[in-house]
N, C-alpha and C positions, 0 to 999 in steps of 0.2 A: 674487596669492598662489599657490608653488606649491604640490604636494601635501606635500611635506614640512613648508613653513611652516603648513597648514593644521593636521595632526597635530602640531605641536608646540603651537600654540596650544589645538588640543584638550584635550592632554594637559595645559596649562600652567590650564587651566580657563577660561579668559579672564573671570574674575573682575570686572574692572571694568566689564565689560555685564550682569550679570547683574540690577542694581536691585532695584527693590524684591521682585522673586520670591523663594518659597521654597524652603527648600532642596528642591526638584525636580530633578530629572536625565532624562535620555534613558539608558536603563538597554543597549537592543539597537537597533539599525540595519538593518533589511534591506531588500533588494533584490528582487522581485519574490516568490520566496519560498528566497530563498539569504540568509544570512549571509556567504557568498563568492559575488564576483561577477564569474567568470575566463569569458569566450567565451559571455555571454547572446544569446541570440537575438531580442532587441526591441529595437527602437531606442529606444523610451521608456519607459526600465523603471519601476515604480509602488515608492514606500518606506514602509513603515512602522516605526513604532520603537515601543517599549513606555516607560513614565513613571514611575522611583520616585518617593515621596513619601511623608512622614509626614504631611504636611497634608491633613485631609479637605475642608477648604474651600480647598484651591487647585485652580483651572481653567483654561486657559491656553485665548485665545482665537485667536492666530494663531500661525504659524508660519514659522522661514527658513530654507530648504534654501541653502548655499552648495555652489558649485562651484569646482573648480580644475581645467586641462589641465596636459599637461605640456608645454605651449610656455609656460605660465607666466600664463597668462589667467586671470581669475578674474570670477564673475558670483554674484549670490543672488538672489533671490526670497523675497518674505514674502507669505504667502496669510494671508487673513482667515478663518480654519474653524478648529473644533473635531476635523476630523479628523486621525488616527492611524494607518488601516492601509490598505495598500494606495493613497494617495494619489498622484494624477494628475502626473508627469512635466513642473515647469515652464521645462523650457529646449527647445532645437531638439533634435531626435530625434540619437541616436548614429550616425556615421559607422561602418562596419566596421572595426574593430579600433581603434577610440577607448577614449583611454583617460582615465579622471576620476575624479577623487576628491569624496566626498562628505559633508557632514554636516549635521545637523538643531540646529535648538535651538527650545523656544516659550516663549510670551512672554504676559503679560498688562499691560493698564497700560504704564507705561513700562520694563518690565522685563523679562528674559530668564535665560533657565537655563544656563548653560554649555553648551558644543555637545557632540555626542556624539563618540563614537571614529569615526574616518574611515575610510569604506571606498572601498575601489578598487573601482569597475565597469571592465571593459573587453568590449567587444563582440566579439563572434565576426566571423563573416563570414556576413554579414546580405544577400546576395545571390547569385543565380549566377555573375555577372561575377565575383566572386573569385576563383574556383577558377581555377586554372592548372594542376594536377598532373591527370594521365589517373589512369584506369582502371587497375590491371598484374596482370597474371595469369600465373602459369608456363607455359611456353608447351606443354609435354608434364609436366611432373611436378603432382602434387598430385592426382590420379583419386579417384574416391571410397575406394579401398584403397591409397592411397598413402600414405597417413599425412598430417603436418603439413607443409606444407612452406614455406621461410625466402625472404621477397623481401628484397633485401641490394642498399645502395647503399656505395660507400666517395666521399667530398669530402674536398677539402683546405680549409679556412680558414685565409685568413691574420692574421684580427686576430679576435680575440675581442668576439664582440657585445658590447653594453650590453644587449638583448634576443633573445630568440629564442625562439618559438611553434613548437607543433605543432599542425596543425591534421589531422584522421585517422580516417580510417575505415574499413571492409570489407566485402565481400560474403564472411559468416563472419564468425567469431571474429578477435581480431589479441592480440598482443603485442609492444609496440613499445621496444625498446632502441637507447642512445647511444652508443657504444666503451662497450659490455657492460654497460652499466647500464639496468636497466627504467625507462621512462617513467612516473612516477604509480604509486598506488598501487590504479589499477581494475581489475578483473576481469571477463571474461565478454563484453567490447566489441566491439563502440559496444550491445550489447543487440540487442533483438528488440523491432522495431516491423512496422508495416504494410508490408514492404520494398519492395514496386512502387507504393507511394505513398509512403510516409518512411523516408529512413534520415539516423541521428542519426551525430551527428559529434561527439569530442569534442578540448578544446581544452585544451594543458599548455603551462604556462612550465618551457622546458627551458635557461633560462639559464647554468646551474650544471652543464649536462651540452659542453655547445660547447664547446668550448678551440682551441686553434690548433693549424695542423697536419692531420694527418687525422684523421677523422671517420668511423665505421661505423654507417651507420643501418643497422638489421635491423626485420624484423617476422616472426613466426611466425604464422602464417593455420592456424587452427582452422575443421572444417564448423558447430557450432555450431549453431542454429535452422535458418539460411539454407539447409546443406545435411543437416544430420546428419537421424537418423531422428525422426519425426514422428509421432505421430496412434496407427499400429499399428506390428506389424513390418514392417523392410525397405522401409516407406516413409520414401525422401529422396528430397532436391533439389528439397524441395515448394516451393522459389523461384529456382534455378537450379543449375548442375551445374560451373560451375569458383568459385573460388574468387579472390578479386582484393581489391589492396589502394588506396588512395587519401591519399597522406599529402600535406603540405605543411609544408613545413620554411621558415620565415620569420626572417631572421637583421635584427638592425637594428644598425648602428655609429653611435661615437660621433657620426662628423659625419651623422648624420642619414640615410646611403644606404643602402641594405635589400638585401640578396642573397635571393631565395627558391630551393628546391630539393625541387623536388616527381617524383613518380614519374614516369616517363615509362617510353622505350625503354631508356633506358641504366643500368637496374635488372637485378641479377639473380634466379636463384630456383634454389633447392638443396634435398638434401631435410634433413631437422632430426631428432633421435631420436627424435622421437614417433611412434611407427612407426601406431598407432592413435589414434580420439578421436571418440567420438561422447558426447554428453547424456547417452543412456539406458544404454548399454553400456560406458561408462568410458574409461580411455585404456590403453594401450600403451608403457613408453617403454623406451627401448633407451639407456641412458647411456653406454656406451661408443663413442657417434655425439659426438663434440664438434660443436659450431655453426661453429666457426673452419676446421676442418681440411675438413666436409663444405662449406663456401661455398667452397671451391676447386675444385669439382668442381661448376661450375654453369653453367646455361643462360641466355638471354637469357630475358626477358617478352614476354608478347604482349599490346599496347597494347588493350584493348577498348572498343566506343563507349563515349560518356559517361552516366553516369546516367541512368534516365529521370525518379524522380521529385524530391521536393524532400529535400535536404539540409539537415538541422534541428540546433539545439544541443536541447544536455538541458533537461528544465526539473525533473526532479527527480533526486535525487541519485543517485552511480552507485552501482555493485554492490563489494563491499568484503569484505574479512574483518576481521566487525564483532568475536570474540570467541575468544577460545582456550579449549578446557575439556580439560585433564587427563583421560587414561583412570583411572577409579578401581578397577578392576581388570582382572586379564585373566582368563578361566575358562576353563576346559578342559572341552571337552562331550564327551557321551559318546563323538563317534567320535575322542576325540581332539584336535580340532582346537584351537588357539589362538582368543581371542575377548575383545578389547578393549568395555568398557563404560564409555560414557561419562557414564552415569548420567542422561544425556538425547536425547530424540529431536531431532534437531536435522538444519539441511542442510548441507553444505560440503562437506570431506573431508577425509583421514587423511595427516599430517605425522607421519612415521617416520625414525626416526633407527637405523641399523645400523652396527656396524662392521667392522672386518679382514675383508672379505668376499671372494670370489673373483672376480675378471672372468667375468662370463657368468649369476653365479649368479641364478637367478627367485626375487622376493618379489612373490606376488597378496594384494591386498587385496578381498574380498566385502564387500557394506554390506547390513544388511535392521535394521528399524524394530525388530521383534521376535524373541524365540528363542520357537522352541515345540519343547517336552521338550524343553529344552537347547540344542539348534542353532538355527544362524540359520533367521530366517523370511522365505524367500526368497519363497513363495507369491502375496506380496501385490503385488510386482515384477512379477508376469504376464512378458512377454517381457523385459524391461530387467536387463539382466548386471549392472547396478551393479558391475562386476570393473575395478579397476587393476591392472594390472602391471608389474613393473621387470624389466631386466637389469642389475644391475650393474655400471658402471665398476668394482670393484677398490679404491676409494678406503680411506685410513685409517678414513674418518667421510664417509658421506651422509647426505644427507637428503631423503626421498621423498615429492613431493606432484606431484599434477597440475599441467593447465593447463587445459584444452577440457573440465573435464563439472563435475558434482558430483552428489551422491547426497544421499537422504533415511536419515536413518540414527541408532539408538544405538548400534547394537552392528559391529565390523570381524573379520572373521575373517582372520587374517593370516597365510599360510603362507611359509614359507622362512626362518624367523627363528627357529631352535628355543630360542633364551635369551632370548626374548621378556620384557621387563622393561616395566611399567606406565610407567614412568618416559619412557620414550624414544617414548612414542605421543599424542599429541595430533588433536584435533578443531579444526580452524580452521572456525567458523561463518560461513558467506556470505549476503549478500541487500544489497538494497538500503540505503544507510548512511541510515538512516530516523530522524529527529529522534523520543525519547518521549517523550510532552505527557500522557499519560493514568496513573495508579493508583489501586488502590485495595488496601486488605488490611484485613478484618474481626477480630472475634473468634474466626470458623470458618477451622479450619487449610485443612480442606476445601476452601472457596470461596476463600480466597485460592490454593492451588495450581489449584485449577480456572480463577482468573483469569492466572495466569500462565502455563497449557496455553495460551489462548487467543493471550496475548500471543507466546508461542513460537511456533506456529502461523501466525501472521501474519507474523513474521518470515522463519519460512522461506518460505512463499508468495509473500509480495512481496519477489520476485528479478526486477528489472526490470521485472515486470508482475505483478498478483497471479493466479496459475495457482492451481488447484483440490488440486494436491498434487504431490511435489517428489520419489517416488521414483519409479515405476514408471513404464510406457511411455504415457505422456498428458502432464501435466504444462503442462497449457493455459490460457488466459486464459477461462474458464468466464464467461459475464455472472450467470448467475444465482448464481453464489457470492457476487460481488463486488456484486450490487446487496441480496442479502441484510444482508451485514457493512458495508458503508461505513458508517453512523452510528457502530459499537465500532471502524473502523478510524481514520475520523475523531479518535473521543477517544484512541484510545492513541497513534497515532504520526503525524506531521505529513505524512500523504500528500495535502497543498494540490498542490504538484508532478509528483507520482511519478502519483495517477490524473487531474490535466489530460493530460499526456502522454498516458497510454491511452485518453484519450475523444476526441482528438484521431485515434487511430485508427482508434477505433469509427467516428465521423463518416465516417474515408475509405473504412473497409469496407463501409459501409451502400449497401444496393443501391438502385438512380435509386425502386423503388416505395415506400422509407423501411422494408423488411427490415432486422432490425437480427441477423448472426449468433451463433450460441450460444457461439462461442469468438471472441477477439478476441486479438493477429489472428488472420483468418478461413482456419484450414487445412482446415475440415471442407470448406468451399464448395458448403455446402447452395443449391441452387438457388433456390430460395424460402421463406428462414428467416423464424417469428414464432411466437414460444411466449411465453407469459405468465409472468412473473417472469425469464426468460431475457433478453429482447430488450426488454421491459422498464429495465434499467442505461441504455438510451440516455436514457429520463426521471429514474429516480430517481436513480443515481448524481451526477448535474451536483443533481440538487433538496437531496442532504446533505449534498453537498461547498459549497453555495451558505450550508446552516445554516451550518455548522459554521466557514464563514471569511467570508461575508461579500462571497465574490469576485464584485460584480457580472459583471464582464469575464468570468470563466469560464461564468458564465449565459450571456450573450450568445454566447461564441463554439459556445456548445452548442445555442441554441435553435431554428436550423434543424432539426440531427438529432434534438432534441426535438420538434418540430412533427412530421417525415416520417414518426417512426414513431408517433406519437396517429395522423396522419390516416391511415395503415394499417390500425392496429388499430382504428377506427373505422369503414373500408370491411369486415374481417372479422367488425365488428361488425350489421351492415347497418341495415336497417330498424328492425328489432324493438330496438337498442341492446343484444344480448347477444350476448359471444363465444362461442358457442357448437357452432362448428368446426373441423374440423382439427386438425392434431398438437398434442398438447402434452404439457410434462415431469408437470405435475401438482404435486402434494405429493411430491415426489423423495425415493425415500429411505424414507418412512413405514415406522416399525417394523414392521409388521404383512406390509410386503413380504417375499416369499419371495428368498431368496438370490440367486436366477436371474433374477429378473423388479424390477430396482430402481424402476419404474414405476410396479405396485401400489401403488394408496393408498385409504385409504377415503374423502377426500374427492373430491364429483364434480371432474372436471376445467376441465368449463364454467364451474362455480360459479367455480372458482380465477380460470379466465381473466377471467370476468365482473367478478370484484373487480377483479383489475390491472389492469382497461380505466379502471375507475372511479379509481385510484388514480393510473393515468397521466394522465388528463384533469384532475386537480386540479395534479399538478406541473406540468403546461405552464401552466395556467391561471394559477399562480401566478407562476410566472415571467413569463408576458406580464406580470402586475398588475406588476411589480419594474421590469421593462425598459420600460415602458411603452408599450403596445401595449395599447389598450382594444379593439380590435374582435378579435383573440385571444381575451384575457379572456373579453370579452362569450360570443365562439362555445363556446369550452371547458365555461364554464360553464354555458351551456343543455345543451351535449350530456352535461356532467356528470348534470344533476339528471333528463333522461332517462333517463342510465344507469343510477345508482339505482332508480326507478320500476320501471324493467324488471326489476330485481334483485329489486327486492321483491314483485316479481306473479308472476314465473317460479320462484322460486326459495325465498321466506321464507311460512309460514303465518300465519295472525293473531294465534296465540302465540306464535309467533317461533321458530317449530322450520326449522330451514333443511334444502335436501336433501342428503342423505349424512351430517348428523345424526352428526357427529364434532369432534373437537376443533377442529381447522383451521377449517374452516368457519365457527365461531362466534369464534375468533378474529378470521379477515379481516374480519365485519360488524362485531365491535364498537370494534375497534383503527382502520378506518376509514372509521365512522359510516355505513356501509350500510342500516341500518333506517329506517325514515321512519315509527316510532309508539313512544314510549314503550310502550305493551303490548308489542309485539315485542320491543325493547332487554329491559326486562326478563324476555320466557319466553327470549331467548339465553341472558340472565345466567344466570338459575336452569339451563337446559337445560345448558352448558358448566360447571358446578359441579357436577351430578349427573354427567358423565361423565367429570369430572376424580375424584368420589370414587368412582367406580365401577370407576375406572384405579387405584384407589388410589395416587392422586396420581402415578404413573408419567406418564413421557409418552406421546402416540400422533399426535405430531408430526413431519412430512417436513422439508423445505428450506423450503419456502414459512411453514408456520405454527410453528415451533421459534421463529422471533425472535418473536414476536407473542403467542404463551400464555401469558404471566407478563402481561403489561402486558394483557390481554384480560381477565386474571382480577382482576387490581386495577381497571381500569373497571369489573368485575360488581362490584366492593365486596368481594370474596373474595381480600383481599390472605394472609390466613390459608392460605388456599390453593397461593398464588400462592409462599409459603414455605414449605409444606409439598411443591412439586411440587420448588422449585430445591434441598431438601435429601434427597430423595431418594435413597436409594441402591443401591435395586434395578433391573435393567436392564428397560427403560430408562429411564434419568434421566442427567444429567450428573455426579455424582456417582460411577455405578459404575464408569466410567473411571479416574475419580481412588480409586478402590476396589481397579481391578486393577492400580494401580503408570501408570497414565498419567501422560505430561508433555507431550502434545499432545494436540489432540483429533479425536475419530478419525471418518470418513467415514458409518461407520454406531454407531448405540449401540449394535451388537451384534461390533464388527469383532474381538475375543476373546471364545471363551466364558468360561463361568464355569470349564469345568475345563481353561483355559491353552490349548485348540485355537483356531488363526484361522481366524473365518466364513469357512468355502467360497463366498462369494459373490465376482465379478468383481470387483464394486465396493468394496475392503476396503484403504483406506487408513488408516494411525495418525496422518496430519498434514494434517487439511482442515478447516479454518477454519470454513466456514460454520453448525455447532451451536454455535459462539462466540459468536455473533451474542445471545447471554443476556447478555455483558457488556454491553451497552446497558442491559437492564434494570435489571442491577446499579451500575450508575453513576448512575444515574436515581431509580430508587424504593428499591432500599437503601441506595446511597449517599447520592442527593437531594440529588444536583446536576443540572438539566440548561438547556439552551441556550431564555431565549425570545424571543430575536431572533438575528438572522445572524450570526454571528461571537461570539458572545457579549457582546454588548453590553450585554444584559442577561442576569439567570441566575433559575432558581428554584430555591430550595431548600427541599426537603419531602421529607424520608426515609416513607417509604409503610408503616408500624409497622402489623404486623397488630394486626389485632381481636380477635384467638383467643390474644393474648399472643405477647412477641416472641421467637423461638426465636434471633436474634443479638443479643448486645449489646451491638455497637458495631461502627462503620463509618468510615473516613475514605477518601476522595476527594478526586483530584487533577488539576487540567487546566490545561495550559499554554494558554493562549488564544494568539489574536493582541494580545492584550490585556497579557496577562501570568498570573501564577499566580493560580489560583483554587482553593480548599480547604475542602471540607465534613467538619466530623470530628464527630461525634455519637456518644453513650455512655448507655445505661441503668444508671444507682443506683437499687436499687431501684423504686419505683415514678416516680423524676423523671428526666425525658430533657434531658441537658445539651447542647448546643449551640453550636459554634464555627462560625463562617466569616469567610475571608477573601477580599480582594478587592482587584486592582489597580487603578489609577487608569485610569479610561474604563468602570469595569464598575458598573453596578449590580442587585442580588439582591430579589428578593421573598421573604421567609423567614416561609414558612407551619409554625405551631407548633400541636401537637394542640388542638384541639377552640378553635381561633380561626376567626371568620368573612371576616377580612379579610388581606392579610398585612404583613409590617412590613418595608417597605424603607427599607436600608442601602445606601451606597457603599461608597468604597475604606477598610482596614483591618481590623483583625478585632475581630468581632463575636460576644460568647457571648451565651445563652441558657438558661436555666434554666424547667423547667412540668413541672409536676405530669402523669402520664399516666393519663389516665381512659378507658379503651379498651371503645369499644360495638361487641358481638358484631351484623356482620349489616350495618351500615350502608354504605349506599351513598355508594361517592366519585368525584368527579372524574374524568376523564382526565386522566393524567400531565402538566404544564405542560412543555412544550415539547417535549413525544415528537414525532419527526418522521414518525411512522406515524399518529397522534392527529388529525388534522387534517379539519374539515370546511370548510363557508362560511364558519365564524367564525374559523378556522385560520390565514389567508393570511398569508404574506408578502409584506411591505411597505415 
């Protein structure tokens, strides 16, 4: 059968196999974790599909993947399982560049469902032997003040493929065009990985661009990560200092014979109009440089060695311009100047359109987050120009956007344009083309724009990698941001892909003593990095990417780097089992820190580290228990419940006053189960509830305890609390942002004051994720949905309704599993709380309803509820069912 006949039978339903099954379907198809599955990099890629169904009693017990090549071969396979996601690969591994078509259908009895819609996998180039195309670098032009400069092949074809591949990459940025048509629709490429251990390669069908005849391949080489400035000012080439491209151009004809055409010697390189282009400091472009006329006036390449480390496909999606948003107006500030507002802080940059202009004439574009008294607020930018510039071609009608940077930004100030119309300015939004699986929106206008700051936030940050924030001169893959957020990154957008990739880095940064460093990749190149919550993401990050999908394989290929840094921070733990040495970030951030000194915090720092020894030692633990490794297990867990001990004789009194006797602190005991005496758990409780009312209900939370105080405070039983902290709207709380017109969330609670001036502090960024990290909360206990098994296989649902009476009333929540959709929508009438939820086929819910002892599971469908609310002041509840922070001995996964 071949692929065609396969999809026509697809589409044709194949009906007469279907028997006696119900109407069931195979709803989605994927491929490792793509929906498209163009140049993968495994030979045996894993499939899941998701299952409609009306029928709550149908359950399918096996299943048959067929296959089709396109020599016209065709093979199936029926496995005996109940599984769905992520299932094991049952043919011979792929060849590089094989290409197969694929579909599922299952089956109970003697019956089957229609098969699903067929997708094309095709393999990248799955070995080094592949490659045939060098290294090519200009052999004098492109310097670090050179600007961009264009490596330019011209071929002739004489017959027009049936196929044709590009397979491509760079040291730097690239942009690759066909006889003048752009390759694909990515951005930013191949991205920023670990480059002296990985660089990513991506892979397009350019079928449609070959024709016969001659053929101009170009590429425009941007410095990008690789060389642009880095870290501070004036620091590049924090990976190397020229600039070099690596394409392979793969032609296949009808009778079967393959031409390849890859860079070598007989490339040329010229310079391009981009006369500038760095990340931080924007770009340069001089449009009256056409591409065609300057490639005439060009030098040979200089062939350089080959690669040293390994060339890799993507495994999460590229970088994109995922959104267009309209200037909503333009202002004129007091000195004058023009100033496009986009009405949201967002990352990309500015697509302008001018017309009848002069040859030569300049239009600069300025980017900053905010205006203070009117003008831009460039401040927070520290060294980074965020400045484009144009020179004019002359044209009737341009249109002006970069290539090589983008900025963090709502507002452009635009000069050289003095009939500046709203009309002609647009914000194209960039980052990674990130699938969204997570919402939620309440009865508070408030928290819903608060949950949408978060979501925007995250968007912009995960731009190839999630960095800590997207305008000024940093703009790095922080660990301790990202092991904060992954649980609300996990629910809102499908980052299964986008962070294996970057743990795959972590792994290759990670130094031979199991040092894990604070940015990834590692430009700091701290000699001997380990701080707690930082270096830390090497355990937790793989422990909620493992909740949240289920990905045995991703455990596994993470658990060495999980093991080397426990048994790190086990040697800086020593003897005694407390970490109680050496540098650490602390509670980062804490409101109470002065401007200058982001490090102040009231909680001790040891105490912090002591927890996240504790906290690491349980995620390794758990995951040995998963991968099956009992003498891991075993060891983890002795050295766990030492750690504990030591925690509780060093550090907690007999009424459970812990040292530094601040909010954080009594979070990390109680969120994860540090006390070893009911007496202590409860003087936490009460202690962390006098100084939340003593905060009046303000926060006094850093980096480390912001995720953890709301869910700390509903273990105390002071879910009252717990809603009186997250409706806050005095600084600080996450509310006063959304108070002073924020639409991302900002680095410190204090990064504007109240009277519109921006915190004089270093560290004062409007778009950094990590006080997001409450959207867990809010998807969990107001929402009351949350995960308690892997992947969602199972779910609870239990909205966490104060006891002091409910100040929202009403919540719905949403998450796209691996499963399929899940939906918790709850509403207070008066005194009765009504209840919906829904469920796809494979999931099943515990749905805990007020003042019941047990809970009431349902499967797939939706399922209301109706009860009466009888709400006791004071009473002590639960920990949150399947908070991924909540977790003791009885916690494990399994």
């Amino acid at each position: 059968m071949t692929i065609d006949e396969m999809a026509a039978r697809a589409a044709a339903g194949a009906g007469e196999e279907t028997g006696s099954v119900s109407e069931a379907r195979i709803d989605e198809i994927r491929c490792e974790y793509e929906t498209e599955a163009l140049g993968i990099g495994v030979a045996s890629p894993r499939l899941s599909w998701t299952i409609g169904t009306e029928d709550a009693g149908f359950e399918f017990d096996r299943y048959e993947i067929e296959l089709a090549r396109d020599d016209g071969s065709h093979e199936s396979a029926i496995v005996e399982s109940r599984d769905q996601v992520l299932v094991p690969w049952p043919f011979a591994p792929l060849r590089s560049r094989e290409r197969v078509s694929v579909n599922v259908r299952v089956g109970r009895g003697d019956g089957w469902t229609a098969p699903s819609r067929t997708l094309v996998i095709e393999a990248g180039l799955l070995e080094p032997a592949d490659w045939s195309a060098d290294l090519v670098s200009p052999a004098s032009l492109g310097d670090l003040d050179d600007g961009a400069p264009i490596v330019f092949r011209d071929v002739e074809v004489d017959e027009r493929p049936v196929r044709a591949r590009l397979y491509v990459t760079a040291l730097g940025l690239y942009e690759f065009s066909i006889n003048g048509q752009r390759v694909g629709e990515d951005i930013l490429t191949p991205g920023w990985t670990a480059y002296q251990h990985r660089l990513r390669y991506q892979t397009y069908d350019v079928t449609e661009l070959v024709t016969t005849g001659a053929v101009a391949l170009r590429a425009v080489l941007g410095n990008g990560w690789y060389r642009g400035q880095l870290v501070w000012p004036g620091n590049r080439s924090s990976y190397g200092d020229r600039l070099a491209l690596l394409a392979q151009l793969e032609l296949t004809f009808a009778d079967g014979t393959t031409t390849t055409i890859g860079t070598d010697a007989d490339w040329h390189a010229c310079r391009s109009g981009i006369l500038r282009d760095d990340l931080y400091d924007g770009q340069s472009t001089d449009r009256r440089i056409r591409d065609d006329a300057a490639c005439r006036r060009s030098e040979p390449v200089e062939v350089l060695p080959p690669y040293g480390g390994a060339l890799v496909a993507r495994t999460g999606p590229p970088v994109r311009i995922t959104q267009t948003l309209p200037a909503t107006r333009i202002l004129t500030a007091p000195s004058g100047a023009l100033i496009a507002d986009f009405g949201q802080n967002l990352v990309g940059w500015v697509r302008l359109r001018v017309r009848n202009a002069s040859p030569g004439e300049r239009v600069t574009i300025r980017h900053a987050e905010v205006l203070e008294h009117g003008e831009l607020g460039t401040r927070p930018l520290r060294s980074a120009k965020a400045t484009n510039e144009y020179l004019l071609a002359g044209d009737a009608e341009e249109t002006l956007q970069p290539t090589f940077t983008f900025s963090g930004f709502r507002y452009a100030e635009i000069s050289g344009v003095p009939d500046l119309r709203a009309e002609d300015v647009d914000a194209l939004v960039i980052g990674s083309d990130l699938e969204r699986t997570g919402w939620f929106v309440s009865s508070d206008p408030d928290l819903n724009r608060l949950h949408e700051n978060v979501v925007w936030s995250m968007r912009g940050n995960f731009l190839d990698l999630p960095t800590d924030c997207p305008q000024r001169d940093e703009r790095l893959g922080w660990t301790g941001d990202i092991q904060v957020f992954a649980p609300t990154a996990a629910f809102l957008l499908d980052v299964s892909g986008f962070l294996a990739g970057w743990l795959r880095d972590l792994a290759a940064e990670q130094k031979p003593d199991g040092g894990v460093p604070y940015v990834i990749p590692d430009v700091l190149r701290e000699p001997d990095p380990g701080a707690a919550g930082w270096s830390d993401a090497a355990t937790l990050v793989p422990d909620a990417l493992y909740r949240a999908y289920g990905d045995r394989a991703l455990l596994s290929d993470q658990y060495s780097s999980m093991r080397a840094w426990v048994e790190k921070a086990t040697r800086l733990a020593g003897d005694d089992h407390l970490w109680n040495t050496g540098f650490q970030f602390g509670d980062w951030l804490d409101p109470t820190a002065p401007p200058e000194d982001a490090g102040a915090a009231q909680a001790d720092k040891y105490v912090v580290a002591s927890a996240y020894y504790v906290r690491s030692l349980r995620a390794v633990r758990d995951a040995a228990g998963v991968l099956g490794i009992p003498d891991d297990a075993e060891r983890y867990d002795a050295l766990e419940r030492l750690a504990v001990a030591a925690f509780n004789r060093e550090y907690v009194s007999a009424d459970g006053r812990i040292r530094s006797d601040c909010q954080t602190v009594y979070a990390l005991a109680l969120c994860w189960q540090l006390l070893d005496s009911e007496r202590k758990r409860a003087g936490a409780a009460d202690r962390l509830a006098e100084l939340v009312v003593e905060a009046d209900h303000r926060v006094s939370t850093g980096f480390v305890g912001t995720p953890l105080i709301l869910d700390a405070l509903t273990i105390a039983g002071r879910t009252d609390l717990a809603y009186a902290m997250l409706l806050q709207r005095e600084c600080p709380s996450w509310l006063y942002a959304v108070a002073m017109g924020a639409t991302t969330i900002w680095e410190r609670w204090d990064s504007m004051l109240p009277d519109g001036a921006i915190n004089p502090g270093s560290m004062t960024s409007f778009n950094h994720y990590a006080y997001g990290a409450v959207a867990d909360w809010m998807h969990r206990a107001l929402g009351g949905l949350s995960p308690a098994e892997p992947g969602y296989r199972r779910v609870t649902v239990r909205p966490m309704l104060s006891s002091a009476g409910v100040p929202v009333a009403s919540a719905q929540v949403g998450h796209r599993s691996p499963y399929g959709d899940i939906e918790c929508d709850w509403q207070i009438d008066g005194d009765v709380l009504r209840l919906a939820v829904t469920l796809p086929y494979g999931v099943t819910a515990d749905v805990w309803l007020p003042g019941e002892v047990a809970p009431r599971i349902v499967g797939i469908g939706t399922h209301r509820f109706t009860t009466a609310l009888a709400p006791t002041r004071g009473s002590r509840q639960s920990p949150i069912s399947g908070d991924p922070r909540s977790r003791g001995r009885n916690g494990r996964t399994s």
